[in-house]
C-alpha positions in Angstrom: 37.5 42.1 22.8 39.3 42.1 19.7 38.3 41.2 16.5 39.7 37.8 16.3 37.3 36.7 19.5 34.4 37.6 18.1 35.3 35.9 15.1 35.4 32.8 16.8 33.2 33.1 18.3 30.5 33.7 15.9 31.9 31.1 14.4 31.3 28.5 16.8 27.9 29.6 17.4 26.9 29.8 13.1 28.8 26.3 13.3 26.7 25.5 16.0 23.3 26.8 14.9 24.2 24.4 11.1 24.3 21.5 12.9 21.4 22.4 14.6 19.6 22.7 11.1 21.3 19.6 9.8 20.5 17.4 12.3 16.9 19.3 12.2 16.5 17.8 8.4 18.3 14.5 9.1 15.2 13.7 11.8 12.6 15.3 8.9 14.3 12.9 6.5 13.8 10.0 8.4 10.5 10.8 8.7 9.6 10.9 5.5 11.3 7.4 5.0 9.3 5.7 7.5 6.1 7.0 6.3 7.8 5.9 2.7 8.4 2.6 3.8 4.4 2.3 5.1 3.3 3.4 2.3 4.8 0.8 0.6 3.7 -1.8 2.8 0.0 -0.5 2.3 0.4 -0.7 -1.2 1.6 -4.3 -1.6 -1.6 -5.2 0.7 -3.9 -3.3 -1.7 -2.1 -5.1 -5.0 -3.1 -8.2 -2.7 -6.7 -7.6 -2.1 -7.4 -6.2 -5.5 -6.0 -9.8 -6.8 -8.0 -11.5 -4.3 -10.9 -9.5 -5.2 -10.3 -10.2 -8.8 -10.1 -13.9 -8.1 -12.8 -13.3 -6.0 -15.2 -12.3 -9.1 -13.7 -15.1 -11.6 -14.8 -17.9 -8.8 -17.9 -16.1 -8.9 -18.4 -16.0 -12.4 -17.5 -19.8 -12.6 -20.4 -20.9 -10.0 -22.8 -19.2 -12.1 -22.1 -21.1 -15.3 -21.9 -24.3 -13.2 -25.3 -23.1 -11.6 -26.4 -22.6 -15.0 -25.0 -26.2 -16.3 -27.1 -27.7 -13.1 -30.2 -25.6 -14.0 -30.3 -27.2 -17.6 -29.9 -30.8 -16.7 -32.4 -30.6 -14.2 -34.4 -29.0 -17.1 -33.9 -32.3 -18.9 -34.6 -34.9 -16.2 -37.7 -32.8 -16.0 -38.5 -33.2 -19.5 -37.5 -37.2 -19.7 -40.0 -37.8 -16.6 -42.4 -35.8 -18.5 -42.2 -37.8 -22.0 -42.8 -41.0 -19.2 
């Protein structure tokens, strides 16, 4: 075995072993997008609900003046069948 031999061959086993890294990281890096991607896709649905939630408490808000509105005319008719 000379020295040129084992030169190559180390080589082709070092060249070997970076690929095996490489494609190690290239499967790590995909990974990471996917769980990027969901991520992303959960946070669009939380913007959503918080808006819905947020719309949720305006509505509310509005049926309690209007609640409120009803309350006081019903106050009056009270008050006009009471002057009767």
């Amino acid at each position: 075995m000379d020295f040129e031999f084992g030169f190559k061959t180390l080589w082709g086993v070092a060249a070997a072993a970076f690929w095996f890294w490489v494609n190690g990281l290239s499967g790590r890096l995909k990974d990471a997008d996917r769980r990027c991607d969901d991520l992303q896709r959960e946070l669009y649905q939380v913007k959503l609900d918080y808006k819905t939630k947020a719309e949720a408490h305006s509505d509310r808000e509005n049926i309690g003046r209007a609640l409120e509105r009803i309350e006081e005319k019903i106050d009056k008719l009270a008050e006009r069948k009471a002057d009767k």
